[in-house]
N, C-alpha and C positions, 0 to 999 in steps of 0.2 A: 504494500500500500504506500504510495508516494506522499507527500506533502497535500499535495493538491486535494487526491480524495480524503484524506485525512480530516482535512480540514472540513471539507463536504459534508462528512459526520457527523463531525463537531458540531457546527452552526445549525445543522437540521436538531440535534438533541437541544441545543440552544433555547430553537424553536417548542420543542418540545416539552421542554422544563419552565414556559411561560417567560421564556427573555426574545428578546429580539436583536435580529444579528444580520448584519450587511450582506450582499450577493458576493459570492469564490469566483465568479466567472462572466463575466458579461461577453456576448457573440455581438458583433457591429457586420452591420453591412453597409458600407461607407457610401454607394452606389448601386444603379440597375442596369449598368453597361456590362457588354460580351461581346468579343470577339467574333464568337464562335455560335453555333447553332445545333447542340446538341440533342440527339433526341429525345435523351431520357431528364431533359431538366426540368426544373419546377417553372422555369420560365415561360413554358411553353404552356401554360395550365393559366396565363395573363392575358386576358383578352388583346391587351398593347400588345403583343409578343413582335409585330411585324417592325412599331416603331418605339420601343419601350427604351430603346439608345436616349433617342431623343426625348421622351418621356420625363424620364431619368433627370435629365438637366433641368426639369421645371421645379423635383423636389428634393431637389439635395438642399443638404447643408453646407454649410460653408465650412472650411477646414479650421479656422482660427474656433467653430462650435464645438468641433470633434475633439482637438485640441483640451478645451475647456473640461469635456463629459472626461476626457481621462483626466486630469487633472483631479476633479472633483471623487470618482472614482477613487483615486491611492487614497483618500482623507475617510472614505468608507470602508479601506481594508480590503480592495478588490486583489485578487490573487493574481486570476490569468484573463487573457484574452483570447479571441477567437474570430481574428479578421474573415469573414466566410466566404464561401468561394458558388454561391450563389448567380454571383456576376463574376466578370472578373479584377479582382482590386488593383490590380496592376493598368488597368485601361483610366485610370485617374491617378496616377504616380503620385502626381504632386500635391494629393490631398494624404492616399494611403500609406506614403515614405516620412513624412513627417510624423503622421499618427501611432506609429513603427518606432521612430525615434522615441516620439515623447514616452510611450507606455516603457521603453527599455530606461529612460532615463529616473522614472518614479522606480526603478529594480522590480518590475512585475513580468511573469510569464507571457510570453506572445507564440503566438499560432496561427500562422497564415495557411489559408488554401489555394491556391492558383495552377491552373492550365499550361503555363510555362508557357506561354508564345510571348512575353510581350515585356520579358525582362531584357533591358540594356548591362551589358558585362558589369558599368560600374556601379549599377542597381545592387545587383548579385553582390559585387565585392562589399558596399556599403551594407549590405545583409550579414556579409559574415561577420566586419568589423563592430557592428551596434550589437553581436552578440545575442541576434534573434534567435529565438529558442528553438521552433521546431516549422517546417515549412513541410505542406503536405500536397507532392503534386497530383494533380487529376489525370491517370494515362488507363483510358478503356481498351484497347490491347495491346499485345505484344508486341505487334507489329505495327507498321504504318498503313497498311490494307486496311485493317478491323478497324485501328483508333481512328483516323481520318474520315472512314466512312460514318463512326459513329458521332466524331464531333464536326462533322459536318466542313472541313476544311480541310481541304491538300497541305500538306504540308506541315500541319499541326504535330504528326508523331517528330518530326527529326529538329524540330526547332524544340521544341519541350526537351528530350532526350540531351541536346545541346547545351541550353541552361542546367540540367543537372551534373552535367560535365565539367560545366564549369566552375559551377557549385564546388563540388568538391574538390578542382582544382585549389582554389584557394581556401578552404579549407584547410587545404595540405600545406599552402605554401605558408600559411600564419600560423599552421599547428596546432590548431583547435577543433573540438568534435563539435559545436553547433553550428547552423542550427543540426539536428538532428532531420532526417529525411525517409518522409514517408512518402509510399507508393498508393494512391486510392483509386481501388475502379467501381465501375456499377456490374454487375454481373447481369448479363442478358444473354440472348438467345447466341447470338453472333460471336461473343467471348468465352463460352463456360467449357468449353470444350480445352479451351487453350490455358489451364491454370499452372501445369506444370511451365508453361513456357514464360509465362509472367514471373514467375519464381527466377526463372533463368537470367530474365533482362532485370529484375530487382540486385542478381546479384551484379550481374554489369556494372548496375548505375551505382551499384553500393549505397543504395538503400538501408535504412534500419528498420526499417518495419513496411509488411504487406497488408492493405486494406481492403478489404471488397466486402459492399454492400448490397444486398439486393435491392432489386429495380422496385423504385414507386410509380404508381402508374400516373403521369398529370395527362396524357394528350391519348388519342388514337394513335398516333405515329406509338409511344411509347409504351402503350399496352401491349401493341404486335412484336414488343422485344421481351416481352416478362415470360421468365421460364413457366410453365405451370404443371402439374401433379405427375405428367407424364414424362418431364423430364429429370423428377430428382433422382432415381434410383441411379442413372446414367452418371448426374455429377455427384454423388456420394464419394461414388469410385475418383473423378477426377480432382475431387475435396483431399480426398486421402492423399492421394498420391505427391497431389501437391506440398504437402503439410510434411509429408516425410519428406521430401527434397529441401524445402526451406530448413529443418532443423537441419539434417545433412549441412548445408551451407552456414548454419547459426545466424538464419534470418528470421528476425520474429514477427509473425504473424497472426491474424484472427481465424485460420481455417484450424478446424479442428474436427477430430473424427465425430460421427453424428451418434454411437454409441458411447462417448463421453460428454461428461459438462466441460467446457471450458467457459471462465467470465469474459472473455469479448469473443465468441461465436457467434456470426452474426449469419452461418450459414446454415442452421438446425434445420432441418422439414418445416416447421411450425412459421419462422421468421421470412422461408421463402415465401411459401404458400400465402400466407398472411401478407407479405406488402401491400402497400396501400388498404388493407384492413386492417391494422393491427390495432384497433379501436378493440376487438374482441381479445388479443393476445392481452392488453394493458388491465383489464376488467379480469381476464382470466388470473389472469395472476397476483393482482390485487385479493381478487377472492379466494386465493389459498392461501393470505397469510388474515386472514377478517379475523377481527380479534384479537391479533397480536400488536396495538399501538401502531407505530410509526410501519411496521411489516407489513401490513393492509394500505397501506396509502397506494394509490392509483401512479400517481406523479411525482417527484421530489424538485422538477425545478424552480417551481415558487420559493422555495426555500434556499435555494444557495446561485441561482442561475437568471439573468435576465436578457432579452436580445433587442437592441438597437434597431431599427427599421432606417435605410437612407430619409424616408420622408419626416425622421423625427418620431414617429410611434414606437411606443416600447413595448411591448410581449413579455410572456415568463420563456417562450421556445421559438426557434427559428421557423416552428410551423404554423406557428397561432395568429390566427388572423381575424382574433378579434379584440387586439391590443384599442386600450378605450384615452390614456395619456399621452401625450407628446411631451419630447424631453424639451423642443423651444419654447414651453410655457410653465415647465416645471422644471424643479430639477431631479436632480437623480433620489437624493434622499426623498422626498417627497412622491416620486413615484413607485420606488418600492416599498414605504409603508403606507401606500395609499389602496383605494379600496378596490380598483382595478385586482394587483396584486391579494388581497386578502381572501378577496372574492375566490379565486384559484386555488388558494392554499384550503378554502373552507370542502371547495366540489372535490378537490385530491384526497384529500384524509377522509373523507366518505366513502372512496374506492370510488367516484364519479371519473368520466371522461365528457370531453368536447368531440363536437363531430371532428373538427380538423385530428382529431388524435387516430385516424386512421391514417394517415400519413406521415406516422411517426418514423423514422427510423428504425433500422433494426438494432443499430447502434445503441439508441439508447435505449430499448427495451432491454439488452443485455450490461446497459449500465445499470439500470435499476435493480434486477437480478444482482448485481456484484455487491451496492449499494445494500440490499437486503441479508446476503448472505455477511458482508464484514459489517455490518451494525452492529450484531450480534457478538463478533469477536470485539471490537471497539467497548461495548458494554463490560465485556469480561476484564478487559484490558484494565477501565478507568477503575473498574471495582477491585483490582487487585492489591493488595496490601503491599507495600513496599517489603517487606522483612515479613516472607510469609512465613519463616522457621519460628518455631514455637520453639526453642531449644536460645540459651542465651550465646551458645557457643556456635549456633546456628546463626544467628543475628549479627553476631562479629565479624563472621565468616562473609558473610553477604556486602558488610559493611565495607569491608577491606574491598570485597571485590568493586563496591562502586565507588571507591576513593581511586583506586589505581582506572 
């Protein structure tokens, strides 16, 4: 358990024990601009989708706002960030390279996701020097056949491939391991076949971690890419396979066999099948811990997590889209202990879902899961007696050891 989720725990028992405690995490979407035209985006589920570039510029914020929201953020004790790769943030540099800088400068975690076409070398170099933490790129296959056809641009697999080239180049040459470097794809029709070879180019690019999500459904183009019931038994096998080649390699990844639990499996039968449902998986599993306090809650991110909208509107998730405050007329304190937020925290701990929660990730339903299962250790942990030896020579013994 890292810092991060640690603290996650923390602030939710916080919650729990009748205090109240600031968000671990805030996700910003600085913009609604893209490159690219991918099938399986959310973007495409926007009725603007054909002119939402230009859209985009009538509701942004100003960067000297963005600026401000982190600012204000470190004074509430915000952890990490999570610049999201919705759009792409790289297509407004000059708002999302500053916003980069400032959160590294308040010493807080940062997490960008981006497409990789659209970085300048000394973008990348200025990435490694501010000591950003973890950069997560978007590559849906192996190759430039599959990825190009899926994100809708020629030429998009070898310009991506290229910035992480470069990436690590300097890396090397300054002698430091961040940011750290994640590979994330959507798994669809067109790629699942090809997992072992994803594995292959992750180790290429030296990668530290393999991500694959399964497909939400926003568009008819992106429903005709969603695996469905007739094809898991096929990728079990190609899950497997994959999974023993990355450790082979000592790359860590979310595939895991479907006859074990792993906490980030995001490829169980239940989580494919489910996308774009997972309104029933959230409910399901809420309902086998009812009764157990904080283990029956539906949701955990009203309590440690809030997400930014370009036009100003806040959410508790990057999927909720019925965020009711704007950060331009409020501020951040004020809209996390406002009634927007309360509202959410009251439907979660009931074991309640919103419709948009069928479009949850599978991600984080196996956050929650992880969340549920180390609560429980977390608990054992805080109740545990310093000097559990009942013996005085037991006690000494223990003492010396945490003196040295």
């Amino acid at each position: 358990m890292d810092a991060i989720d640690r603290e996650k725990i923390h602030r939710i028992k916080v919650w729990q024990e009748g205090g109240r405690a600031g968000p671990v995490k805030i996700d910003i979407e600085i913009h609604r601009r893209c490159n690219l035209f991918c099938y399986s985006c959310s973007r495409r589920d926007d009725p603007k989708f054909s002119w939402l570039n230009e859209f985009s510029k009538q509701i942004e914020m100003p960067k000297e706002k963005w600026l401000s929201i982190v600012d204000e953020a470190a004074t509430l004790d915000v952890r990490e960030w999570h610049i999201a790769g919705g759009a792409e943030p790289m297509y407004l540099a000059d708002t999302t390279y500053p916003v980069m800088q400032r959160i590294k400068a308040h010493g807080m975690r940062g997490i960008l996701t981006t497409n990789g076409t659209m970085w300048t070398e000394k973008q990348i170099r200025g990435l490694v020097e501010m000591g950003w933490d973890r950069i997560h790129f978007s590559i849906d296959g192996p190759n430039a056949r599959i990825h190009d056809h899926l994100r809708g641009l020629k030429g998009a697999f070898d310009k991506t491939c290229s910035s992480i080239r470069f990436l690590n180049r300097c890396k090397g040459e300054l002698g430091v391991e961040k940011p750290m470097l994640n590979m994330n794809s959507v798994l669809s029709i067109p790629n699942y076949r090809h997992l072992e070879e994803f594995v292959e180019l992750g180790r290429e690019l030296q990668v530290g971690y393999l991500f694959i999500e399964p497909l939400i459904v926003y568009s008819d183009t992106g429903g005709r890419l969603k695996l469905r019931e007739k094809h898991l038994p096929e990728l079990r096998q190609f899950v497997r396979k994959a999974q023993q080649l990355a450790q082979d390699y000592g790359i860590q990844s979310n595939f895991a066999a479907f006859d074990t639990y792993a906490d980030d499996s995001n490829l169980q039968d239940d989580l494919v099948e489910y996308s774009s449902r997972m309104d029933v998986i959230v409910r399901r599993d809420a309902e086998e811990h009812k009764g157990k306090g904080g283990m029956g809650w539906a949701c955990y991110d009203p309590w440690f997590h809030m997400s930014v909208k370009a036009d100003g509107y806040v959410a508790h998730c990057d999927v909720a889209n019925d965020s009711g405050d704007n950060i331009r007329e409020k501020s951040l304190e004020q809209v996390w202990y406002g009634p927007y937020f309360e509202e959410h925290r009251n439907l979660f701990l009931r074991g309640g879902t919103k419709p948009y929660c069928a479009q949850c990730n599978a991600s984080h339903t196996t956050q929650r899961r992880w969340l549920r299962k180390h609560m429980q250790e977390y608990e054992a942990e805080q109740s545990r007696p310093i000097f559990p030896e009942k013996s005085l020579a037991g006690r000494l013994a223990r003492f010396v050891q945490v003196v040295r």
